[in-house]
C-alpha angles and dihedrals in degrees: 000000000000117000115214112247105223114057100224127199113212142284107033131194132202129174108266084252096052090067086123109042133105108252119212128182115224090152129029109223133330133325096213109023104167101115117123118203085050119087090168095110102021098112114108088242097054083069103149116251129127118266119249105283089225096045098052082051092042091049086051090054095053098042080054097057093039098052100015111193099346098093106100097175135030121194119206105225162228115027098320131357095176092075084076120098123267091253097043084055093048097059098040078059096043094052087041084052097042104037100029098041088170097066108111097171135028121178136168141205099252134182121231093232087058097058090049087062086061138076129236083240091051092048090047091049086059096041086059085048103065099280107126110144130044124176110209119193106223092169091186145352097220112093095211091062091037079057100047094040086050082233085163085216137078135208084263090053098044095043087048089059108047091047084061088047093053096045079053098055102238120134130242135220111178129197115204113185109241106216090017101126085049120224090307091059106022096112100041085043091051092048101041088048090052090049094051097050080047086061100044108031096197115190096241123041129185145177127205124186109240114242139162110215086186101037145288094246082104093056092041091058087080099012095047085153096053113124117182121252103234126221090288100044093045085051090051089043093060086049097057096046089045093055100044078053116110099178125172095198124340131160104224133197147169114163097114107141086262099064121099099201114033112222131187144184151073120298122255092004086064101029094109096044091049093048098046076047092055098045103043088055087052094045091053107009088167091071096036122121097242131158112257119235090250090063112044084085093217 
């Protein structure tokens, strides 16, 4: 029998595009893991701390020697690989580069507080490297639901971070929580969101519905006051923030299971289209193409 060649440590995420990608540890969990709306990294043995430098090479080598040059993508998990050292990174790459010579793209999740520890010299270094991709979860651009949330960053420090990221050449995906700021803060959280992907421009944007599969007892401890936005409201909200939107050219998606009504396109090239979608499934919700509960897989 084969033996797989990474040890993994369940559960394991991966972004909804790296679905096939090869996805290798070099950290367990998550470095900051407060927020409070995320379970993602909550079990006992999701407990942060970097993987073994040899074993994540070793498990290169061997994943090198199993699949040869067929793996395409690598993605860097689990919560946040970027929290590792420069050197620790550029040897992770140079192993990628020199055992899997197929690989044409490696990305990684990445917090916004961890690019800021880096230079722009560090984060081009990587880029040449191999890393190509981060996906940075923003969550939101308003700083009173970043702070209920206990976020740890603000709109100043993520935008910070994805304008080094893009002097660096790396490209961003980021990830904004539709329904995040509740009914109290919907509109400030859709405008300030919008505000903040104006300022970046990042090359990827995406929206999730925020959700909590064991509860929302964690995000009430500092948001006693949250109330979910239901189907409606969520659907609203998006309108607002895509119409505050002024793109240049910005791949947009939110189709993740969590999303109601699945919308697609390149912002502003799109903008129209998305927004005569939105409101015509406000107007009649009845007869929009939304995903039904069953399906949403959460």
């Amino acid at each position: 029998m084969t033996t797989f060649p990474i040890r993994y440590v369940e559960p394991v995420y991966r972004p909804p595009s790296e679905a096939d990608s090869l996805i290798l540890p070099v950290t367990n969990g998550c470095s900051w893991n407060r927020c409070t709306f995320c379970e993602m990294y909550s079990a006992p043995q999701k407990r942060f701390r970097p993987r073994d430098a040899q074993e994540v090479l070793e498990s290169i080598k061997r994943c090198g020697e199993q699949f040869g040059p067929d793996l395409k993508r690598v993605f860097l998990a689990d919560g946040d690989a970027m929290t590792l050292s420069t050197r620790r990174l550029v040897a992770v790459l140079e192993a990628i580069r020199r055992d899997l010579p197929g690989v044409r793209r490696v990305s990684s999740y990445c917090l916004p507080r961890n690019v800021r520890k880096k230079s722009t010299a560090e984060l081009r270094e990587l880029k040449e490297l191999g890393l190509s991709l981060v996906y940075v979860g923003a969550e939101s651009g308003d700083d009173e639901v970043l702070a209920r949330v206990d976020k740890g960053e603000t709109f100043a420090t993520t935008r910070e971070a994805l304008e080094k990221l893009q002097e660096a050449g790396v490209k961003r995906s980021v990830m904004i929580l539709n329904g995040l700021g509740g009914t109290a803060l919907s509109r400030q959280h859709a405008l300030n969101s919008a505000a903040l992907m104006n300022a970046a421009q990042p090359e990827f944007l995406a929206t999730l519905v925020v959700s909590f599969p064991y509860g929302d007892a964690r995000l009430r401890g500092n948001f006693p006051d949250w109330e979910p936005l239901d189907i409606l409201g969520l659907m609203r909200e998006m309108e607002l923030f895509i119409s505050a939107l002024e793109l240049n050219r910005t791949v947009f998606r939110s189709d993740h299971a969590s999303n109601w009504l699945v919308l697609k396109g390149t912002l502003g090239a799109d903008k129209t289209r998305l927004l005569q979608d939105l409101r015509g499934a406000i107007a009649e919700p009845e007869a929009a193409p939304l995903r039904p509960a069953w399906a949403r897989g959460l």
